[in-house]
C-alpha positions in Angstrom: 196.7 -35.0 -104.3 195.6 -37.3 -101.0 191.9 -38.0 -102.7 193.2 -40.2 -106.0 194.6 -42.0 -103.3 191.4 -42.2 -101.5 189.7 -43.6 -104.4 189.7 -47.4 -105.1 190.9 -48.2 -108.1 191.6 -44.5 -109.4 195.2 -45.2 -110.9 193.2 -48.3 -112.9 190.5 -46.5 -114.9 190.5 -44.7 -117.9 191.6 -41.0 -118.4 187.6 -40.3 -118.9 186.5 -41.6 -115.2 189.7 -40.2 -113.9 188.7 -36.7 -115.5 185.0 -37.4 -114.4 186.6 -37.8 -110.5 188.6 -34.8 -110.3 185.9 -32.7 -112.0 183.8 -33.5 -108.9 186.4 -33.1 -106.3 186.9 -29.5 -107.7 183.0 -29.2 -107.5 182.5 -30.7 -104.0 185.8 -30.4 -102.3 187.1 -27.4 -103.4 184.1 -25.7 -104.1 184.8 -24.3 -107.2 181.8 -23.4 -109.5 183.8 -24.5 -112.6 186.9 -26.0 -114.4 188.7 -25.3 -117.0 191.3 -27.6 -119.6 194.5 -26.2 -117.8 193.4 -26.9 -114.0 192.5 -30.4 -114.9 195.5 -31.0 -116.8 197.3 -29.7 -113.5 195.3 -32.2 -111.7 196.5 -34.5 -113.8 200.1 -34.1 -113.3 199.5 -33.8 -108.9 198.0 -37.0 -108.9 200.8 -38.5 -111.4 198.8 -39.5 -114.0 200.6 -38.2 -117.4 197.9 -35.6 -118.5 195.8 -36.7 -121.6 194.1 -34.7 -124.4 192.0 -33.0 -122.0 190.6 -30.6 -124.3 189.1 -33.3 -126.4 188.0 -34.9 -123.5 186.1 -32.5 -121.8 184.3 -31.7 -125.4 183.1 -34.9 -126.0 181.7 -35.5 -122.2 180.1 -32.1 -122.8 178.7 -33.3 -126.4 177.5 -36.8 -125.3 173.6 -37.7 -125.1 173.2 -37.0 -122.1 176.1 -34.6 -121.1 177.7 -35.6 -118.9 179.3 -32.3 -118.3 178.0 -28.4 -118.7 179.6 -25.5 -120.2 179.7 -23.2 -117.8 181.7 -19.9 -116.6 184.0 -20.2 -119.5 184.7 -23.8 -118.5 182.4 -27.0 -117.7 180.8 -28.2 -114.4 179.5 -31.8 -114.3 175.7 -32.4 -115.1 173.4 -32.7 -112.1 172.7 -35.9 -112.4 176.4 -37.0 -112.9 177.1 -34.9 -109.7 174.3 -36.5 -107.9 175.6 -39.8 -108.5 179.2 -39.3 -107.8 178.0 -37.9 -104.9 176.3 -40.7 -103.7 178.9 -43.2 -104.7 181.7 -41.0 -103.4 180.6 -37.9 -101.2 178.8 -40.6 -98.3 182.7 -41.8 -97.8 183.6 -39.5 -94.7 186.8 -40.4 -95.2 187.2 -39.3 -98.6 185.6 -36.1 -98.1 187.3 -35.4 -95.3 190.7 -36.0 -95.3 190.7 -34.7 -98.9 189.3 -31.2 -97.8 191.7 -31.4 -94.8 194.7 -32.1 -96.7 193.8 -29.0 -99.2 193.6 -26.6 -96.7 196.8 -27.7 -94.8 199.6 -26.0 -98.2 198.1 -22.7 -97.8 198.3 -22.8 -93.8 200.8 -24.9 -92.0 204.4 -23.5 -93.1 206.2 -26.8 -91.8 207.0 -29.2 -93.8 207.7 -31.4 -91.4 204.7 -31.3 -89.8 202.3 -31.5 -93.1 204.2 -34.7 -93.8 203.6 -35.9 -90.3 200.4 -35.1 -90.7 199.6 -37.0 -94.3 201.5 -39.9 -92.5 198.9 -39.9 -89.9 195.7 -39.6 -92.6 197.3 -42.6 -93.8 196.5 -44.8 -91.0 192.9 -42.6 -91.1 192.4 -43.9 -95.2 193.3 -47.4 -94.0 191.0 -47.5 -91.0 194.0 -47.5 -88.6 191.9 -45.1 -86.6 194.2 -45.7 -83.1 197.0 -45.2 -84.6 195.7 -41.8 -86.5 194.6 -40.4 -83.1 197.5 -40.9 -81.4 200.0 -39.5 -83.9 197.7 -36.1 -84.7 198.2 -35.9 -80.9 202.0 -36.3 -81.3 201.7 -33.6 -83.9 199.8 -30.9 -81.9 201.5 -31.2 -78.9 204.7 -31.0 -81.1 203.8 -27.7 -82.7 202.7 -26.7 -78.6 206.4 -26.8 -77.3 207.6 -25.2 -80.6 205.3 -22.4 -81.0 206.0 -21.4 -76.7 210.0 -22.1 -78.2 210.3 -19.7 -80.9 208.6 -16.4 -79.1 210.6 -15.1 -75.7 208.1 -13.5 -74.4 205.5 -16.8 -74.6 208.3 -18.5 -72.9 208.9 -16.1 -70.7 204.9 -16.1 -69.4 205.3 -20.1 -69.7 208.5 -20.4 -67.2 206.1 -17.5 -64.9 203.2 -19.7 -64.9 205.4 -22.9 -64.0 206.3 -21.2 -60.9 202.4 -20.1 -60.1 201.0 -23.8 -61.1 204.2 -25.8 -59.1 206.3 -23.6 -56.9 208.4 -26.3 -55.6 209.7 -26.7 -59.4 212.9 -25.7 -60.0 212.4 -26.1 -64.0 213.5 -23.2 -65.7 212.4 -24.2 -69.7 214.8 -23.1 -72.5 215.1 -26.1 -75.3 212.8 -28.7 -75.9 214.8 -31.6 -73.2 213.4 -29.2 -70.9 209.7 -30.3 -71.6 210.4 -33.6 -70.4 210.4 -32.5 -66.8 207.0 -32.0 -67.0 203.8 -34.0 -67.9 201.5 -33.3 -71.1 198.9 -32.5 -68.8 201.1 -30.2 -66.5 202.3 -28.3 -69.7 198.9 -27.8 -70.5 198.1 -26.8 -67.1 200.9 -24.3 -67.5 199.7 -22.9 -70.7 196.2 -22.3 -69.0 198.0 -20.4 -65.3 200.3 -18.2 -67.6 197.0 -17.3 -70.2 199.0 -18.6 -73.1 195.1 -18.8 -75.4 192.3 -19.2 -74.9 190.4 -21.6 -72.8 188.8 -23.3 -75.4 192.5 -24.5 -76.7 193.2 -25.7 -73.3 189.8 -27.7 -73.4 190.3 -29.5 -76.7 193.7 -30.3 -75.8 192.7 -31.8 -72.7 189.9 -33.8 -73.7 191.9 -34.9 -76.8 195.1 -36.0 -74.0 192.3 -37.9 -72.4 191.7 -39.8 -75.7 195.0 -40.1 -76.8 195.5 -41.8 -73.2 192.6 -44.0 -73.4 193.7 -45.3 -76.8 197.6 -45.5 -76.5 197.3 -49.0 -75.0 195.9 -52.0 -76.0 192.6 -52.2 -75.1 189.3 -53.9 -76.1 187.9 -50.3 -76.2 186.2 -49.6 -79.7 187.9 -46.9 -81.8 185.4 -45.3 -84.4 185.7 -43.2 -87.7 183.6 -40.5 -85.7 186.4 -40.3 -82.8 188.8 -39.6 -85.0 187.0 -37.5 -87.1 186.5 -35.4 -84.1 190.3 -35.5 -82.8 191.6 -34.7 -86.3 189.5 -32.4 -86.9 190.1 -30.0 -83.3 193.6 -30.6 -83.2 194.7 -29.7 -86.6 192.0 -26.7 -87.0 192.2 -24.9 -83.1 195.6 -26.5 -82.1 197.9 -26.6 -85.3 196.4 -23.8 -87.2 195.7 -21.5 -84.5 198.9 -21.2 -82.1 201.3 -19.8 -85.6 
């Protein structure tokens, strides 16, 4: 689980705090209305931690003076204030929030493998405020899963080779592997995707104002690159790009 990693010191507290921190990712990241002994022990053991007594534990947070947790649902949910606080102290980081909830979605809808660990290699450089270099490889990564997704359906390349010859009819490109991309331009495959009606025209729009990014930002520059910006590009590309051409 990406969000231990997200918070500072998490692999240094105590098996209370660490408890205390996945309780409220359940609450505010998953959005789950309770938890129960066995999912935080599973928590646990994704975020390699050996799992303690967590039984015991979640009792005793439950019977403290305040509690600092409620039973609720047949399990516990943390007390409002204790919510309210982690909140503060953890639910203002964008960057926790965010790439935790991103990378929670992805299991359940990106099949590749090789792609979701692209991906978590690119929120890497996000957690680290490498936000260039986070930009420019989510790029890499949707326009990677673009020439695969026209690859593995005949008829998509069949419409894409069509609309090559209605964009540039002086092109003698026929496409058929992936080498045969490199004839082209990112922006001319695009431009192809949008003459042969491959989706919609609001893919083609993010992936052309996200190309202009990526362009803008490839190269050294003394242009500022902000948490925002790539909130924005990671966001698109991964959500209308990756998880809608399947």
């Amino acid at each position: 689980m990406e969000f231990a990693e997200s918070v500072s010191g998490f692999y240094n507290k105590n098996h209370v705090d660490q408890l205390m921190l996945l309780g409220w990712y359940m609450e505010a990241v998953e959005g789950k209305i309770s938890f129960s002994a066995p999912v935080i022990r599973n928590a646990f053991v994704q975020v390699g931690v050996d799992p303690p007594d967590v039984s015991k534990y979640l009792k005793r947070q439950a019977d403290k003076k305040p509690p600092q947790l409620i039973r609720a649902n047949g399990g516990f949910k943390l007390a409002g204030a204790v919510k309210r606080s982690f909140d503060s102290r953890i639910g203002n980081n964008p960057s926790v929030v965010a790439v935790s909830k991103l990378l929670s979605d992805l299991p359940a809808k990106v099949p590749n493998l090789a792609e979701r660990d692209f991906l978590s290699e690119a929120l890497n450089c996000y957690k680290v405020k490498a936000y260039r270099a986070a930009i420019v490889m989510v790029w890499n990564l949707a326009y990677d899963h673009l020439m695969e997704w026209l690859l593995a359906d005949q008829t998509r390349l069949d419409k894409f080779n069509t609309g090559i010859t209605k964009k540039y009819p002086k092109s003698k490109v026929v496409v058929s592997v992936r080498d045969d991309f490199d004839e082209f331009k990112e922006f001319e495959v695009i431009q192809i995707c949008r003459t042969a009606r491959l989706f919609n025209k609001n893919v083609v729009d993010i992936m052309e104002a996200k190309l202009k990014r990526r362009n803008s930002f490839a190269h050294p520059s003394t242009i500022v690159v902000t948490q925002a910006q790539a909130d924005d590009a990671i966001t698109d590309l991964v959500n209308n790009v990756v998880l809608t051409l399947l």
